[in-house]
N, C-alpha and C positions, 0 to 999 in steps of 0.2 A: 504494500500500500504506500509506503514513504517513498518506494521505489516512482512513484506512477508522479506522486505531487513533484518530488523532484524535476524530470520534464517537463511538466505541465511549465513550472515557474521559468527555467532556461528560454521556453521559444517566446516569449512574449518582448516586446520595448519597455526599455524604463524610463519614464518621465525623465532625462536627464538625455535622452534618446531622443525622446519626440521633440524636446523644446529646441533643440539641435537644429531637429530638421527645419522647424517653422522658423526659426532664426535667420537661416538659410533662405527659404523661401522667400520671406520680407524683404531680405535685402536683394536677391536677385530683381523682385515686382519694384522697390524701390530706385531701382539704375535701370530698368525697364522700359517702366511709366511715364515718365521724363522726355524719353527718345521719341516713343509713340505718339505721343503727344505733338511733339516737336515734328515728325514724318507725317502725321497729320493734315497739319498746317500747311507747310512743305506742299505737299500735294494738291492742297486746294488753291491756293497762291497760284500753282503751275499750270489747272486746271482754269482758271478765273484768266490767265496769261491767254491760253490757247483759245478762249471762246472771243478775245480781245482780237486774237490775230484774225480768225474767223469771222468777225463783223469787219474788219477793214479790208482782207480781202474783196465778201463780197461787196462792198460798199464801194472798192475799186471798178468791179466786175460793173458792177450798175452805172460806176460815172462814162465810163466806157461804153456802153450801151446806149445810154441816154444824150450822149455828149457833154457829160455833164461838165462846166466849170470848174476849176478849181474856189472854194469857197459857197457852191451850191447846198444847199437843204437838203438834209436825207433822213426817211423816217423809216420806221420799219414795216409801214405796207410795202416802200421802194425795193424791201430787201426781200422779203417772206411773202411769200412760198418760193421764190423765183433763184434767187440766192443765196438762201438758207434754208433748210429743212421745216427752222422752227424758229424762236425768239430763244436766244439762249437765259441761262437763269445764273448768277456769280452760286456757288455751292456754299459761301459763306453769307451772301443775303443782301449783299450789295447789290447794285441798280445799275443796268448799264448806259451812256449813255452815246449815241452815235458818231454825233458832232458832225461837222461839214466837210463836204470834200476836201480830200488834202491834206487833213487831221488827225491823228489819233482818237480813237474813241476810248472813254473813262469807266473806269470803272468807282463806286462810291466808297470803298475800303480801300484803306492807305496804304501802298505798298503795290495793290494790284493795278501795275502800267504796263505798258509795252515798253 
């Protein structure tokens, strides 16, 4: 019988074990969380980047077309369906806005230019 409790006690963790592991654990989520975060961001910024390049292309596409001047008015029925698929949307919630032939189109979140 003492034969049996003996193993029983061996296979198990001891609190001095597990607090180990979770120690561990913390600090890898804590050098983690930080990154991902920051790749995140990263990403959206890049993504907020390319819908920028995508309105001025077609917004090129369309002055061309139209003949347009440089400094003509452009909105986005000029651009949608014809240009663009769709009206694009910033992933972080900013507002795009066109601007005039010849220009860069903005976006409302600081950081996201061409």
């Amino acid at each position: 019988m003492k034969r049996i409790l003996k193993n029983r006690r061996k296979r198990g963790f001891t609190l001095v074990e597990i607090m180990i592991v979770v120690l561990i654990i913390g600090i890898l989520l804590a050098i983690a969380v930080p990154n991902f975060i920051k790749a995140r961001e990263t990403s959206r910024t890049k993504s907020c980047i390319s819908s920028l390049r995508q309105i001025d292309a077609g917004k090129e596409q369309w002055a061309m077309d139209a003949k347009a001047a440089n400094g003509a008015a452009v909105v986005w029925g000029d651009l949608v369906p014809d240009y663009m698929k769709k009206q694009p949307e910033c992933p972080t919630g900013g507002t795009y806005t066109i601007a005039a032939v010849g220009t860069d189109p903005t976006c409302t979140i600081a950081g996201h230019i061409l």
